[in-house]
Phi, psi and omega in degrees: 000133181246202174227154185285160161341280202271009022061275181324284200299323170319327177322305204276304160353314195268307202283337190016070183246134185288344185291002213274208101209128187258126148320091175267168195282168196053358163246144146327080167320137204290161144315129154311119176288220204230109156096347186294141155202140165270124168265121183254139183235135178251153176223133172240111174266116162219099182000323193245327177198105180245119191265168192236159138222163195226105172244141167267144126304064173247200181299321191263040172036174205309152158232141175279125151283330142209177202189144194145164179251142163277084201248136198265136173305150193285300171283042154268129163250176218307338194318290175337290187316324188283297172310331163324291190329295270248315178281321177260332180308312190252074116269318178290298189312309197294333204278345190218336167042058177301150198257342169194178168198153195275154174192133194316148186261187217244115187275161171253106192271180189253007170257062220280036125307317177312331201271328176300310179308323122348297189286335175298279207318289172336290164328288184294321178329289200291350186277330204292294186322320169280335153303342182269350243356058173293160175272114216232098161246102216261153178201160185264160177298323194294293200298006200252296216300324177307319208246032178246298206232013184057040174207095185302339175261344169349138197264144171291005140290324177288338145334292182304275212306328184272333154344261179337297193295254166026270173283016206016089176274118177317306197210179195248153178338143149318167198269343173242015146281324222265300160305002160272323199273349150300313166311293170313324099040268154293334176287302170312323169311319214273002179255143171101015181238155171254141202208156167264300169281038161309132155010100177260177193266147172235000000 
């Protein structure tokens, strides 16, 4: 079903968050002024353990604000599992109150129970995020991996670790906070560059 125009803006009207701003590909986000700052929420959506990381963005570059996994017992069913998602994604929202957010792009797995089941925890992730009226952006893994750690096949430890390293971390992330806090990450890298392969909105 779609929506009209004017449809559209009433949404944004309604949702009225001033932060919204979108990245089209080939223009340039103006630079972070001196005290300016953005908060980006990374998202890895998974049925069992979906990670979040929360970065500010400013002139003296990132700091991680939180970070952690949601995570649902192996005998829960999925139901359970969505409302968890559906429950700690806006206690992190309400709590950091992020201006947009990255989320892992959508792989072809080769099993599609998997992929449906997938496709829930995704789902319900982008309906919360989208109820907050966040600005909503997918990056492929390969490309998280490249501008993270310069290998688009990087092992999720190595993932962690250049994390850590980034962010100065005492120690490095779990491994799907630490892909969420990459996503995020990389999202920041791709503003203030002219790219072809910019963010894409989802």
């Amino acid at each position: 079903m779609g929506i009209t125009p004017l449809q559209f803006k009433q949404m944004q009207a309604r949702l009225g968050n001033p932060r919204r701003a979108a990245t089209p590909v080939l223009e340039r986000t103006a630079p972070l002024s001196a005290g300016v700052q953005q908060i980006i929420l990374g998202l890895d959506p998974s049925l069992r353990g979906t990670g979040y990381g929360v970065l500010r963005v400013a002139k003296a570059g990132p700091q991680a604000l939180a970070h952690g996994t949601i995570a649902c017992p192996a005998n829960w069913a999925r139901s359970y599992c969505l409302v968890k998602i559906v429950q700690g994604l806006r206690v992190v929202l309400q709590q950091h109150q992020p201006g947009v957010c990255v989320v892992e792009g959508l792989f072809y797995a080769q099993n599609l129970q998997t992929a449906l089941i997938m496709g829930e925890a995704r789902g319900a992730a982008l309906a919360v995020v989208g109820e907050a009226g966040l600005e909503i952006y997918e990056l492929a893994p390969r490309k998280v991996k490249q501008a993270i750690v310069g290998f688009g096949g990087a092992q999720k430890i190595a993932v962690a670790k250049m994390v850590q390293r980034m962010l100065r971390l005492p120690a490095p992330p779990a491994p799907d906070a630490a892909d969420a806090l990459a996503l995020a990450l990389a999202y920041a890298q791709e503003q203030g560059r002219y790219s072809f392969q910019s963010a894409k909105r989802v």
